[in-house]
C-alpha positions in Angstrom: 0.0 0.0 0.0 3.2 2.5 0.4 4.4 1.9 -2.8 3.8 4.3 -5.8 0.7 3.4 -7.9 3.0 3.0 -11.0 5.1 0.7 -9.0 2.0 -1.2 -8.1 1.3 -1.2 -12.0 4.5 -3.0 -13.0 4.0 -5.4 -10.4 0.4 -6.2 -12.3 2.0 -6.3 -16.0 5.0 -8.5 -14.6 2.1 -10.9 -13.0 0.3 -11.1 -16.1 3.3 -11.9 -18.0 3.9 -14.9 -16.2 0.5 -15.8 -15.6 0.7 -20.0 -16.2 -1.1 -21.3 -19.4 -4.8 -22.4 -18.2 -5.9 -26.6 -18.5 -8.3 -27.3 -21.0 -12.1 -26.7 -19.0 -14.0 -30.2 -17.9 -16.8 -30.8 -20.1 -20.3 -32.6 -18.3 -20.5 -36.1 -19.5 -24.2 -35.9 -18.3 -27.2 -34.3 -19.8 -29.0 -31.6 -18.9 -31.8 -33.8 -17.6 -29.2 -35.9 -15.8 -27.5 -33.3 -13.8 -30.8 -31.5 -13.0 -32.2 -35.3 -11.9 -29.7 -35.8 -9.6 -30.8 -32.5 -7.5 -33.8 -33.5 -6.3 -34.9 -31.3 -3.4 -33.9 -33.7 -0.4 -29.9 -33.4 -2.0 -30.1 -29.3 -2.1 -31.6 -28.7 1.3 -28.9 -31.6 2.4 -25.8 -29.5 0.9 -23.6 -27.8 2.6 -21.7 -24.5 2.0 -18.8 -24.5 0.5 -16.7 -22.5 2.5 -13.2 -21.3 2.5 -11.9 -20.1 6.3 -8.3 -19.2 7.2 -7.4 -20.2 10.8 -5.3 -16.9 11.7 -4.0 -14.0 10.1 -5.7 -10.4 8.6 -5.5 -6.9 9.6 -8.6 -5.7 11.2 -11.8 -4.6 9.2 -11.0 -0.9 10.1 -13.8 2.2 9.4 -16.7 2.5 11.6 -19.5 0.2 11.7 -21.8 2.7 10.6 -20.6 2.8 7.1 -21.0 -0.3 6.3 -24.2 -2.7 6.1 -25.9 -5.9 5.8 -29.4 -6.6 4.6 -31.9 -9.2 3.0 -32.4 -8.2 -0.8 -35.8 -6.8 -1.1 -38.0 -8.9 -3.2 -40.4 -8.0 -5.7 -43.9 -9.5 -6.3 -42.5 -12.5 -3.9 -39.4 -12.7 -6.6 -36.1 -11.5 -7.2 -36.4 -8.7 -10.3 -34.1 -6.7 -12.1 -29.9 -7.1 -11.5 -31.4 -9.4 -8.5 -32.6 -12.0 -10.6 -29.1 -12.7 -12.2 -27.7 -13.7 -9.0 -28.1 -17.1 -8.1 -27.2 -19.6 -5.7 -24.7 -22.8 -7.3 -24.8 -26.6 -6.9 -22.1 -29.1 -7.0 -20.6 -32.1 -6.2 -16.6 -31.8 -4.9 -15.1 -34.7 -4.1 -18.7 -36.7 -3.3 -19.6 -34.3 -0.9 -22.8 -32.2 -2.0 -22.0 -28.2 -1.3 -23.4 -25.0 -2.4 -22.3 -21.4 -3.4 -23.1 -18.4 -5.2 -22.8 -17.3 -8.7 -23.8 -14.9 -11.3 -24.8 -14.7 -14.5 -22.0 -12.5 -16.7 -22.0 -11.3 -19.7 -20.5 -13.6 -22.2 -19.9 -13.9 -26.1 -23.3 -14.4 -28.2 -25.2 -17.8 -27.3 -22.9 -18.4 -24.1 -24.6 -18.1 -20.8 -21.5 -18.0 -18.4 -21.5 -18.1 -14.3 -18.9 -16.6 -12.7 -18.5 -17.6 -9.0 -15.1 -18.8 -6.6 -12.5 -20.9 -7.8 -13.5 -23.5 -4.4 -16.5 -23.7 -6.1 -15.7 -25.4 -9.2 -12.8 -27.5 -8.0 -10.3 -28.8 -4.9 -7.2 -29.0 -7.5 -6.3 -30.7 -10.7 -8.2 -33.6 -10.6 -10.8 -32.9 -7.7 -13.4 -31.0 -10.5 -16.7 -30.2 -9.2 -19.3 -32.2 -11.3 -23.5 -31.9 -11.1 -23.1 -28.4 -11.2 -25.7 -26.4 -11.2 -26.9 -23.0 -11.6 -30.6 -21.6 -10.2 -30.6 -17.7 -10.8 -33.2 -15.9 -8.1 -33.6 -18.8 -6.2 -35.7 -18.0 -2.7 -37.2 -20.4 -0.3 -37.1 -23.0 -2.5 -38.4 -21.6 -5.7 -36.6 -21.5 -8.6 -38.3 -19.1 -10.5 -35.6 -18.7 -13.9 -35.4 -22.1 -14.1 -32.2 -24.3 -13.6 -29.0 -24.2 -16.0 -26.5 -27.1 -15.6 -22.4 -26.8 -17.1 -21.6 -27.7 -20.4 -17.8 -27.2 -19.4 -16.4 -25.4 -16.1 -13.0 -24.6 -15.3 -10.9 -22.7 -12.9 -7.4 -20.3 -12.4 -4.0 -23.0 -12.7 -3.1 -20.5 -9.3 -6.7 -22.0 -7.8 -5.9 -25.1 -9.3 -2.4 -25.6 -7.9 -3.4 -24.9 -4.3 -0.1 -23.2 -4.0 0.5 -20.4 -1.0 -0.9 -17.7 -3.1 -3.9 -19.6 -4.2 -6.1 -17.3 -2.4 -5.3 -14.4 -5.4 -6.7 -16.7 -8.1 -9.7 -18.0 -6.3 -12.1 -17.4 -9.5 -14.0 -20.0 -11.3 -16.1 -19.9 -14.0 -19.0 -22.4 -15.8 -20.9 -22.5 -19.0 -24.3 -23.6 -18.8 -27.7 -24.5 -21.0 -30.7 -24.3 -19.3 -32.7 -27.4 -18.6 -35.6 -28.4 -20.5 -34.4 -25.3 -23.0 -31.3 -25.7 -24.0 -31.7 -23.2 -26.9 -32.3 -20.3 -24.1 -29.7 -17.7 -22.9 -29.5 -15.6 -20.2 -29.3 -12.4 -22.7 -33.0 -13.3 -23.3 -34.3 -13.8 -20.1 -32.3 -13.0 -16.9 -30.2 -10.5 -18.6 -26.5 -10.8 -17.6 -24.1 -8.5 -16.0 -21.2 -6.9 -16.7 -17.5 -8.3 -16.0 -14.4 -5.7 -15.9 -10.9 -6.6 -14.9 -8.2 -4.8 -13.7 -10.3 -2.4 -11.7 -8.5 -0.8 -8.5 -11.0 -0.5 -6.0 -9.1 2.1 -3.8 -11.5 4.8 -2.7 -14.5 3.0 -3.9 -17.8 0.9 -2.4 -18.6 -2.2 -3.3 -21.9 -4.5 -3.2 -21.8 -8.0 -2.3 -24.0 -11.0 -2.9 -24.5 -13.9 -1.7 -26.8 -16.7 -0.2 -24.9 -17.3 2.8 -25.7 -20.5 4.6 -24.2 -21.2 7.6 -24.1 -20.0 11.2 -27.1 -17.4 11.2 -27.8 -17.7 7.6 -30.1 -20.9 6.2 -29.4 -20.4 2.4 -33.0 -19.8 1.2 -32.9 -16.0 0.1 -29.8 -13.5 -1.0 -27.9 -11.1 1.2 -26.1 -7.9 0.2 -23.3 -6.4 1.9 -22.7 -2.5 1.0 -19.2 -1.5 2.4 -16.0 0.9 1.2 -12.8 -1.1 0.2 -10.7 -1.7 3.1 -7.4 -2.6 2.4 -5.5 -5.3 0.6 -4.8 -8.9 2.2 -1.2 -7.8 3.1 0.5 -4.8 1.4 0.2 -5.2 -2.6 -1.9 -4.4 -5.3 -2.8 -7.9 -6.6 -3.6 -9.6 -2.9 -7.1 -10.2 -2.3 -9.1 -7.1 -1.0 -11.0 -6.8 1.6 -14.3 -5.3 2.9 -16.8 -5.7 5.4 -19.3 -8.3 5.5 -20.8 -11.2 8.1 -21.9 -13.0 5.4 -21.1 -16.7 5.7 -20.3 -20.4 4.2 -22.8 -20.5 1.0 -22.0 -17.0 0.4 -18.7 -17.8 -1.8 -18.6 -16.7 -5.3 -21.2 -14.5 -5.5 -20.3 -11.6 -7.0 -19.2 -7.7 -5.9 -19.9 -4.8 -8.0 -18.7 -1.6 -7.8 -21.4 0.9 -6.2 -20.7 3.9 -8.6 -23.9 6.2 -7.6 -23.0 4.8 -3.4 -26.8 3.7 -3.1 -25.8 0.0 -1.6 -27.1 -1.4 -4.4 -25.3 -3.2 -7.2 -27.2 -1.5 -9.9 -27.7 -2.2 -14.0 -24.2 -1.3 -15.8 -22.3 -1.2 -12.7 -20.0 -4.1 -13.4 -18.2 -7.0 -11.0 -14.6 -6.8 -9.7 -14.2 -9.5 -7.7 -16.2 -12.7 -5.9 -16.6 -13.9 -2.0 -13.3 -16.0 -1.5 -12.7 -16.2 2.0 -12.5 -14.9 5.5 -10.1 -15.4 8.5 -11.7 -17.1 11.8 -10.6 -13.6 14.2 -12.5 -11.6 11.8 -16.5 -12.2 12.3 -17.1 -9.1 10.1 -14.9 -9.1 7.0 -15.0 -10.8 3.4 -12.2 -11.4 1.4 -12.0 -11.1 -2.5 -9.4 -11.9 -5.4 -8.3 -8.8 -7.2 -8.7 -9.8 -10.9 -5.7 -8.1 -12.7 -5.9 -6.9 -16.1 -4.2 -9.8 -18.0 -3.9 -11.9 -14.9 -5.7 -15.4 -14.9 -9.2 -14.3 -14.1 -8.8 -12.9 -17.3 -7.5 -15.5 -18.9 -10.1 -17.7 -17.7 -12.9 -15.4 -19.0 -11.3 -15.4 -22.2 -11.3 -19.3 -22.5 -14.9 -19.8 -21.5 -16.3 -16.7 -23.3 
């Protein structure tokens, strides 16, 4: 954070020189149908979150509790409308545990309906792929009003992937999906997608994160949004995971934050998503954790190979 922003530049170009050539995505060897099947409604209330905790560690949330909030996202005729609706909470299967997370819907090239969500979400490392996954945008109590959308392919960041020391920084994942019953159908005529930029630096900024958090307080059943200013980085660099402040919990992970451009606590239409839930560290009950995706880095990359 004390070094020059240019300084913090070159450190982002170096990065996304080296960035490590992405593995091809893993492609569903089930149908539509046969993913879908396999949720029925006894094996998504059974699932459990998908959580990523570190044991120690952190800075402090810092800023006053008053500028910062949590808060049920208002519904609207008993349904999610509008950006809401594009949210959406993620099923998979990891290792033959059942878990879930959150996602959204992003835009994407022409007939592509991609979900962006956490890196944990789509895999445990090369060869621990998440399969059955599935996405159900505006899901509440249950309902699953936009239908459900299950991967064609799904892949991850080789830093994720690696589960090196600095996998925290890549902890992006990304699926492409065809909607059940419809496979002809995209989000671009229905849900509506949002926007993706990279390379963003959210110094001096407020975010919005969502999520269906779904452990401790939280049940999983309905979205959450956080509203909060960017903190600080992870440790001291442009590049580390950033940090704002949030309670939200296991469930929550990979759904997206957007910048808050107009600073209404709402992630509204055109204002695009920076980063995901990743993680939080066990002495800090009111903080969220998010990978800064560099321009050029691997989120990019990643984008670029499922767009």
């Amino acid at each position: 954070m004390r070094a020059t922003f240019s300084a913090l530049l070159a450190v982002v170009l170096t990065a996304a020189a080296v960035t490590p050539a992405a593995a091809a995505p893993i492609k569903n060897p089930k149908s539509p149908q046969e993913t879908s099947s396999y949720w029925s409604s006894e094996r998504m209330k059974a699932a459990k979150p998908r959580d990523r905790a570190r044991p120690s560690g952190g800075g402090g949330g810092g800023g006053a509790s008053a500028d910062w909030s949590r808060f049920a996202v208002p519904l609207a005729g008993g349904a999610y409308a509008g950006e809401d609706r594009k949210n959406g909470k993620v099923f998979m299967t990891i290792d033959g545990g059942n878990y879930v997370c959150s996602g959204t819907a992003v835009d994407a090239g022409a007939a592509i309906n991609l979900v962006w969500t956490a890196g944990h979400c789509v895999t445990n490392g090369t060869g621990h792929e998440a399969t059955n996954l599935m996405f159900v945008p505006g899901y509440y109590k249950g309902l699953e009003p936009n239908g459900r959308w299950t991967f064609t392919q799904l892949d991850s960041t080789p830093g994720w992937e690696a589960q090196g020391a600095d996998r925290f920084r890549n902890d992006v994942g990304a699926a492409r999906v065809v909607k059940v019953g419809s496979t002809g159908t995209t989000f671009t005529g229905t849900i509506g997608t949002r926007p993706i930029v990279f390379g963003q630096n959210p110094t001096g900024e407020r975010l919005v994160s969502y999520g269906y958090p779904a452990a401790g307080k939280f049940n999983g059943s309905q979205q959450y949004a956080c509203a909060s200013p960017f903190r600080r980085w992870d440790t001291a660099t442009l590049l580390d995971p950033m940090q704002i402040s949030c309670d939200m919990t296991g469930g929550s992970s990979g759904g997206g934050w957007f910048l808050d451009r107009n600073d209404n606590s709402a992630g509204d239409a055109g204002e695009p998503l920076v980063s995901v839930n990743s993680y939080g560290y066990s002495t800090e009950k009111t903080t969220m954790y998010g990978p800064y995706m560099a321009s050029g880095g691997q989120a990019q990359a990643l984008y670029g190979l499922l767009d």
